[in-house]
C-alpha positions as CSV (number, residue, x, y, z in Angstrom):
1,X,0.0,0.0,0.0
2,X,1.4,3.2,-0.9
3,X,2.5,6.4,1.2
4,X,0.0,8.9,-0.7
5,X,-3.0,6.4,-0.2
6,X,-2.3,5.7,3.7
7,X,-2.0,9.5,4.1
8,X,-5.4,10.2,1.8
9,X,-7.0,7.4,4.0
10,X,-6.5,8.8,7.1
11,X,-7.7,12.9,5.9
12,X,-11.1,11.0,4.8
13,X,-11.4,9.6,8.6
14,X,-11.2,12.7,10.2
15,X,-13.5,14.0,7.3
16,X,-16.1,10.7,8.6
17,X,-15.5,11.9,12.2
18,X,-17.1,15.0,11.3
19,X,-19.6,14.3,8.3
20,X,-20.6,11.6,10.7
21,X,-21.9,13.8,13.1
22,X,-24.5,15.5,11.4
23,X,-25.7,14.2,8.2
24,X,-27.6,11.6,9.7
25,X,-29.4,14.1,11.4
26,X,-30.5,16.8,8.5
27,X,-33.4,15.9,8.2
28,X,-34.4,16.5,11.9
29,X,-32.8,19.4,12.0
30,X,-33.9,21.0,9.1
31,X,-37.4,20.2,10.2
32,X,-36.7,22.1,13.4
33,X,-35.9,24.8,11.6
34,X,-39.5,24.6,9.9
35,X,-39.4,22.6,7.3
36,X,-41.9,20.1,6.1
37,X,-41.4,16.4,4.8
38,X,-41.5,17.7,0.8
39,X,-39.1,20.7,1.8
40,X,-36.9,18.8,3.4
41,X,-36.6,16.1,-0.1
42,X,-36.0,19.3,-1.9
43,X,-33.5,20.6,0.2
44,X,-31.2,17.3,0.3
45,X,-32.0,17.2,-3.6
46,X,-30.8,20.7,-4.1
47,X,-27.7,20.2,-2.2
48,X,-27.1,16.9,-4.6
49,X,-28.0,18.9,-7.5
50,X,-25.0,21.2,-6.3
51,X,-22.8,18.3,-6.5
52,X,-23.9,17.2,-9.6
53,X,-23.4,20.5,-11.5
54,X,-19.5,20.6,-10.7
55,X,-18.8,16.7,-11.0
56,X,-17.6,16.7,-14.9
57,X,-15.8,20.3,-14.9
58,X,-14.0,18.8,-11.6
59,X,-13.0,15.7,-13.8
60,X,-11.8,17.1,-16.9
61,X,-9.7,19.7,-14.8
62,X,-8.5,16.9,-12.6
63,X,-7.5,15.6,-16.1
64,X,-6.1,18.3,-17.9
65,X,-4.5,19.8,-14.1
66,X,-4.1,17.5,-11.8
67,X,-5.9,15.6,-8.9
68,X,-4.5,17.3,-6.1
69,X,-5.5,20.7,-7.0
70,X,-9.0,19.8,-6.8
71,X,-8.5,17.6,-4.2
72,X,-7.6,20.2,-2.0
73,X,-10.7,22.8,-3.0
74,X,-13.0,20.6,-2.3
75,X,-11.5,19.8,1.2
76,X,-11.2,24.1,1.9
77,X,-15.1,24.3,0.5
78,X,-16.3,21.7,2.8
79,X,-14.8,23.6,5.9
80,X,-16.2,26.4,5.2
81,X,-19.5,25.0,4.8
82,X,-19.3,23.5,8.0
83,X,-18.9,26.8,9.5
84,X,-21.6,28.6,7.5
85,X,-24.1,25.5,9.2
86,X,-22.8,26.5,12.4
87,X,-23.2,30.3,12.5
88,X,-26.9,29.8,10.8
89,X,-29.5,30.8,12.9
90,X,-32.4,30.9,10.1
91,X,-33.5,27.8,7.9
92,X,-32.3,30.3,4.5
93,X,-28.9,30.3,5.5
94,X,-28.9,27.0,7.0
95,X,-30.4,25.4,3.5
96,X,-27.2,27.9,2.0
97,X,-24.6,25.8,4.0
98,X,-26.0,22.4,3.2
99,X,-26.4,23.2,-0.4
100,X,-22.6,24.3,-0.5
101,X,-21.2,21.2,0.9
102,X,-23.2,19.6,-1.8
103,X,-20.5,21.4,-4.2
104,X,-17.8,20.0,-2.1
105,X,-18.9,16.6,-4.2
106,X,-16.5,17.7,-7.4
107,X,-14.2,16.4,-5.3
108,X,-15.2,12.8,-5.8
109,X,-14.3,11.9,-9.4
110,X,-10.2,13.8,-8.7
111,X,-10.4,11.4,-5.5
112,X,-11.3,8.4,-6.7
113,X,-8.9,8.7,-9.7
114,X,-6.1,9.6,-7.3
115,X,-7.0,6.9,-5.3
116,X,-6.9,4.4,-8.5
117,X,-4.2,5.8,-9.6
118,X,-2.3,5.9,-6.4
119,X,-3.2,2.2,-5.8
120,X,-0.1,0.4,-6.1
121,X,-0.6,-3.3,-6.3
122,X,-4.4,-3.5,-5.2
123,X,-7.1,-3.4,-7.9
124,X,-9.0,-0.2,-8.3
125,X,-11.8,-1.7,-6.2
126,X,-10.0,-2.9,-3.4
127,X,-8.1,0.7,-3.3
128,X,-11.5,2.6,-3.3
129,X,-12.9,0.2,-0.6
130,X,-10.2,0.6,1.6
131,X,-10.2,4.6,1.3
132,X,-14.0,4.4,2.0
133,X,-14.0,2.4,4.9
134,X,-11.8,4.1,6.2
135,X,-14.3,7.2,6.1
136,X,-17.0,5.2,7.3
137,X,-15.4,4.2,9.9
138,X,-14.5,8.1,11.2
139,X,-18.2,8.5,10.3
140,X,-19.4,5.1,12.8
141,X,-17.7,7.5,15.3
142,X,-19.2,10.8,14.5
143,X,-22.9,9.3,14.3
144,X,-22.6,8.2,18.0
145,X,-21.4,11.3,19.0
146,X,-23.7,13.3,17.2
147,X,-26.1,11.9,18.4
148,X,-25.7,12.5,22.1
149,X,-24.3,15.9,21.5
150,X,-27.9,16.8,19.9
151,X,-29.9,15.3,22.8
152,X,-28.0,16.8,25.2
153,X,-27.1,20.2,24.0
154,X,-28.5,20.5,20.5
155,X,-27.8,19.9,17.3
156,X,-26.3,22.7,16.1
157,X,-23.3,22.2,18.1
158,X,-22.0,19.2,16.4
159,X,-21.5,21.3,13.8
160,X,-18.7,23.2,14.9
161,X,-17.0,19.8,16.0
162,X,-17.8,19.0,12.4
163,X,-15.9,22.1,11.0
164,X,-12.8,21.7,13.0
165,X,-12.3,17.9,12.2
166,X,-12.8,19.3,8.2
167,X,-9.8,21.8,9.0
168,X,-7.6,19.1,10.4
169,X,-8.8,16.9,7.4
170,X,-7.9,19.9,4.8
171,X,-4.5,19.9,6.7
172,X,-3.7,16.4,6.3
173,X,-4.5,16.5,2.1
174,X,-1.8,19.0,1.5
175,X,0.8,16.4,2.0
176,X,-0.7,13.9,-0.4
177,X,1.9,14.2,-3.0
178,X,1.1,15.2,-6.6
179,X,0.5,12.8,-9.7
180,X,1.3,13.7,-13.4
181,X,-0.9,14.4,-15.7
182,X,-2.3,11.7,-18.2
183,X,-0.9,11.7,-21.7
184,X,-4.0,11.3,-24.3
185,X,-1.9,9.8,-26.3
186,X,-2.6,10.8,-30.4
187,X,-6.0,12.5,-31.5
188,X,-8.4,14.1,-28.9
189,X,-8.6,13.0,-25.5
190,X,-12.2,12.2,-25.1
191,X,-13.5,11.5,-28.8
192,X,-12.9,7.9,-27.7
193,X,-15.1,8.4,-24.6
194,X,-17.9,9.6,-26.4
195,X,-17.9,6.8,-29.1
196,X,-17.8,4.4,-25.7
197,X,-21.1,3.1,-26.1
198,X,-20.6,-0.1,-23.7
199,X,-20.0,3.1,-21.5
200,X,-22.7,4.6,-22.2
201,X,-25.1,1.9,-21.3
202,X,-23.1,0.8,-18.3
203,X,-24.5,4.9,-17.3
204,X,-28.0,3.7,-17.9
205,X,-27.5,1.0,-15.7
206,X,-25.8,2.9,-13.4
207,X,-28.5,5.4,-13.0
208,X,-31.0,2.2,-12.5
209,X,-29.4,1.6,-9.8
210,X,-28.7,4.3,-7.6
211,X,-32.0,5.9,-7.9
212,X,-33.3,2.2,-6.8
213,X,-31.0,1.4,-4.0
214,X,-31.4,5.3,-2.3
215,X,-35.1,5.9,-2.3
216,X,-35.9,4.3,0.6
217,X,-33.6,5.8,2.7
218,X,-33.5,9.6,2.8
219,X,-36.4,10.3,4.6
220,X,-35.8,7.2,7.3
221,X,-34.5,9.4,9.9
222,X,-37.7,11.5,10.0
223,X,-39.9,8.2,9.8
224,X,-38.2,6.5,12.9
225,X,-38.3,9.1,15.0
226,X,-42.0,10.5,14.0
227,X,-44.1,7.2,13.9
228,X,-41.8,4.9,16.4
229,X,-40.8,7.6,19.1
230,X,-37.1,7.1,18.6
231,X,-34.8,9.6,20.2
232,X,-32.0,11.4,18.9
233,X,-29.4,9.6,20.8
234,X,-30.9,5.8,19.4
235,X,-30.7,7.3,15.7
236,X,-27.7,8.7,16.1
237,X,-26.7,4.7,17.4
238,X,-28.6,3.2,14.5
239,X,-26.2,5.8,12.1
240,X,-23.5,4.7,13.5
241,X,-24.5,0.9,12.6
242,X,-24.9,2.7,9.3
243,X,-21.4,3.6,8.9
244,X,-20.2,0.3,10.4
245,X,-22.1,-1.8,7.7
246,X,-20.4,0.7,5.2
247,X,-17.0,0.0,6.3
248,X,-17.5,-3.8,6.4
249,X,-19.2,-4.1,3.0
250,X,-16.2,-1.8,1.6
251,X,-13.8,-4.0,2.8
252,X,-15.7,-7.4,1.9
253,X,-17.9,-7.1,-1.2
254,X,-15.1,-5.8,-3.5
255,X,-13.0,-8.9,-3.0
256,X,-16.4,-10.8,-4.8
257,X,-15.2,-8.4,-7.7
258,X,-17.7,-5.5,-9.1
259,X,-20.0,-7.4,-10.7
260,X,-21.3,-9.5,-8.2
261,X,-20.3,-7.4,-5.3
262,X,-23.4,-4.8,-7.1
263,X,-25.7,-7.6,-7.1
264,X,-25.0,-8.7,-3.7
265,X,-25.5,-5.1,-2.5
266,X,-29.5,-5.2,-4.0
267,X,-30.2,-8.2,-1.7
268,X,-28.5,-6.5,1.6
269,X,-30.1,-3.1,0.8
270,X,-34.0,-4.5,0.0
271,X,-33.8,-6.7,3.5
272,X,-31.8,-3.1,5.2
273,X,-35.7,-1.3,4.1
274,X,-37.5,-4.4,5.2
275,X,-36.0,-4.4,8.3
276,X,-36.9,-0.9,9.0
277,X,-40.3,-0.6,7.4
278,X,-41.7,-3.7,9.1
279,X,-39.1,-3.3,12.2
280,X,-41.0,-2.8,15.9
281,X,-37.7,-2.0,17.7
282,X,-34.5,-1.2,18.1
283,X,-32.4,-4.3,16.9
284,X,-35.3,-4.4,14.0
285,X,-34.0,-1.0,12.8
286,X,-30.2,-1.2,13.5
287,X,-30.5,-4.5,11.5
288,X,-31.9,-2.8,8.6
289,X,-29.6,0.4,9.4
290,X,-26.3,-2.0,9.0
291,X,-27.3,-3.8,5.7
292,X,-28.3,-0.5,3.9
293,X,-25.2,0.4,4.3
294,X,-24.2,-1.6,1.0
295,X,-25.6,1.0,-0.7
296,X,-23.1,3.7,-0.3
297,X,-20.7,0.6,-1.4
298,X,-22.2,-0.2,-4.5
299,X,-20.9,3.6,-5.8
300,X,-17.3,2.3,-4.7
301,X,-18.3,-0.8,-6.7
302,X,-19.8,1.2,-10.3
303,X,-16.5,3.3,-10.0
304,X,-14.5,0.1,-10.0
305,X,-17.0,-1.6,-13.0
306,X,-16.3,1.7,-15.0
307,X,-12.8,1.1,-15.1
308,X,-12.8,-2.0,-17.6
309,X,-14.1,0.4,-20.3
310,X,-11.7,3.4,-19.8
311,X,-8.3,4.7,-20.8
312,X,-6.4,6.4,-18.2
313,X,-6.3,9.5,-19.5
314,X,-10.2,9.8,-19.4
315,X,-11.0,8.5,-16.1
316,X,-11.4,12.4,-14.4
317,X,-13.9,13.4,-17.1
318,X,-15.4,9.5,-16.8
319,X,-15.9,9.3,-13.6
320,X,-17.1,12.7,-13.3
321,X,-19.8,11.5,-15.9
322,X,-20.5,8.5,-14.0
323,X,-21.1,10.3,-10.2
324,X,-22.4,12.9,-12.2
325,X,-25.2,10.5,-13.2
326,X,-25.3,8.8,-9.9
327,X,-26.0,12.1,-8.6
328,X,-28.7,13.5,-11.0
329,X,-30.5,10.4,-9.5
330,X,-30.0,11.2,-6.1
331,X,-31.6,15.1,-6.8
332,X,-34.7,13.2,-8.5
333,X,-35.0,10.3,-5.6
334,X,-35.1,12.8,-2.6
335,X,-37.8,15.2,-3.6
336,X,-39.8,12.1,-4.6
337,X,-39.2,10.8,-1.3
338,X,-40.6,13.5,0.5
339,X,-43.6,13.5,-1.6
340,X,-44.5,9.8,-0.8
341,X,-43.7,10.7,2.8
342,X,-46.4,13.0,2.9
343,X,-48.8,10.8,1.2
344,X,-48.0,7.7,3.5
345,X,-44.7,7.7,5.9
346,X,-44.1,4.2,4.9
347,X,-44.3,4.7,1.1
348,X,-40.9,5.6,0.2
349,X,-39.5,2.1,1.9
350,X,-41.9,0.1,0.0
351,X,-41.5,1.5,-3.1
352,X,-37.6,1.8,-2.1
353,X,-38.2,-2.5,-2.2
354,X,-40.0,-2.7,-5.9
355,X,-38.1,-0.7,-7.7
356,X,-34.5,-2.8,-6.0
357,X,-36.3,-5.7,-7.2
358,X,-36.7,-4.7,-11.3
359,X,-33.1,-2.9,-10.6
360,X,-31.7,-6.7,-9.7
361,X,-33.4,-8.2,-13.0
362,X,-31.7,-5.3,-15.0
363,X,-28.7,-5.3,-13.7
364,X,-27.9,-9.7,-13.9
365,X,-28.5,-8.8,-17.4
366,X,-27.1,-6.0,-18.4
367,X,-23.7,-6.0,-16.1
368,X,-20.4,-8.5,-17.8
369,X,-18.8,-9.8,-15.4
370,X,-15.2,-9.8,-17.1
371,X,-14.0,-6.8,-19.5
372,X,-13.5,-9.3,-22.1
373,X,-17.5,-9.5,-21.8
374,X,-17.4,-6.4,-23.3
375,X,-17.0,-5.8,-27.1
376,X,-14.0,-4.3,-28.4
377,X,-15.4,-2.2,-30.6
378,X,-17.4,-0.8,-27.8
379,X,-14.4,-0.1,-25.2
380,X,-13.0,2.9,-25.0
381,X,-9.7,3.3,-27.7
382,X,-6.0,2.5,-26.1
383,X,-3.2,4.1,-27.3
């Protein structure tokens, strides 16, 4: 394991200490600020929709410029979003912060190709699951805490806790050494890409996917606590199970390899949102908290399927299209969330389960399981 991707894994678990502590909680927190079930989809949308925006601009400079660079940007945004939740005393403001550490999401498709690249002798998926556990496991940390911070002196005080573990974090990234910039090799760097089209329906699939496995769960939070009574200090437990699920299925489900590490993650994520919609209890819904955490897993895994069809030098702008689309259905899922809420509080979990169902189906069809699967003439061009 190399020096740069030790030193990258240990920024992103003081970064999990503090994203830990008080994402698990938005949706509490913005509804004690006055916002109502569909406000506070759109809100979560909105702040994925400012990810989504900066994802393939942040890849093709992390191409053309350098990882690093961006890396660090996206660190210095996040801190200061942190503080602008802290010092927000009105929900405008508030929704303000949370939608700017939505941008700080550029940053994912310059870290995960740093983190590829900087891999050494692991395979890209092992490389990315060890760099996520490793936030997870900051964030196991920073739910627990949260979580008895808020009961006991409010929730807007883990946010300043948040802020200074994102300074420390921002620290640490500065030392991560930088990488040279791809060659792209004769012609035009991403003609290739665009002629990709087993690329381009691995995206289709990819958006099946996300928007299947995450429906369920944005609004959960909210539904515990409103229709079973369960405190602050319990949820912030159950997000802490969350993150612990995360860091184990990071560490075990890309040694299956992508393909069925994916399909694996549909059948821990539909009994995670049985769990909790049928769930009476506590163990019921710390069960289904710990096996939805393969779903933030299964974006670790599509990273790592992406890379059979790519050339290095177009894995920034690549991977920036593939979160990009990842993200887009993220925006769509929450507001739709919060719109079955307020129908039924159950709703989003059930239909969370159907649509996980057809998304399985889709996926053991449509997914190869080796790049040579995939037809040459439909990979991405070496040089």
């Amino acid at each position: 394991m190399t020096r740069d991707l030790r030193l990258v894994g240990v920024s992103l678990l003081c970064w999990g200490i503090g994203e830990g502590a008080f994402f698990i909680f938005l949706p509490i927190y913005l509804g004690q600020l006055g916002a109502d079930p569909a406000a506070i989809g759109a809100v979560l949308g909105l702040s994925t929709a400012a990810m989504a925006v900066t994802l393939i601009p942040a890849g093709v400079l992390a191409d053309m410029f350098g990882r690093r660079t961006l890396m660090i940007a996206g660190w210095a945004v996040g801190a200061l979003a942190g503080a602008v939740m802290y010092f927000a005393e009105t929900l405008p403001v508030f929704v303000a912060g949370v939608v700017l550490y939505g941008f700080t999401g550029f940053v994912v498709s310059p870290l995960n190709s740093y983190v590829t690249s900087a891999r050494g002798r692991l395979t890209p998926a092992r490389a990315l699951g060890f760099v996520g556990s490793l936030f997870h496991a900051g964030a196991i940390l920073g739910a627990f805490v949260g979580g008895l911070v808020g009961e006991r002196i409010g929730l807007r005080f883990v946010f300043i806790g948040a802020t200074s573990l994102f300074v420390v974090s921002t620290f640490l990234i500065f030392f991560a050494r930088h990488q040279p910039v791809e060659a792209p090799g004769p012609g035009h760097r991403y003609r290739p890409l665009l002629r990709n089209s087993a690329f381009g329906r691995f995206l289709l699939l990819a958006g099946i996917m996300v928007f299947a496995l995450y429906l369920g769960t944005p609004l959960a939070p909210k539904y515990l606590q409103e229709i079973h009574d369960v405190p602050l200090s319990t949820i912030g437990l159950l997000g802490s199970l969350l993150e612990t699920g995360i860091v184990v299925f990071s560490l075990v489900l890309p040694r299956l390899g992508p393909r069925r590490g994916l399909l694996l993650a549909h059948l821990l994520v539909g009994l995670g949102l049985v769990s909790l919609w049928r769930g009476t209890n506590a163990v019921w819904f710390g069960a289904g908290y710990l096996l939805t955490g393969a779903m933030r897993t299964s974006r670790l895994l599509l990273t790592a399927q992406a890379d059979i069809y790519l050339h290095r030098s177009q894995i920034g702008l690549a991977y920036g299209v593939l979160e990009t689309v990842g993200s887009g259905m993220l925006v769509v899922a929450a507001p739709i969330a919060g719109w079955l809420y307020a129908i039924e509080p159950d709703l989003p979990l059930r239909a969370g389960l159907v649509l996980i169902a057809a998304s399985l189906l889709t996926q053991v069809r449509g997914l190869p399981a080796h790049p040579e699967a995939i037809p040459l003439a439909g990979r991405a061009e070496e040089s």
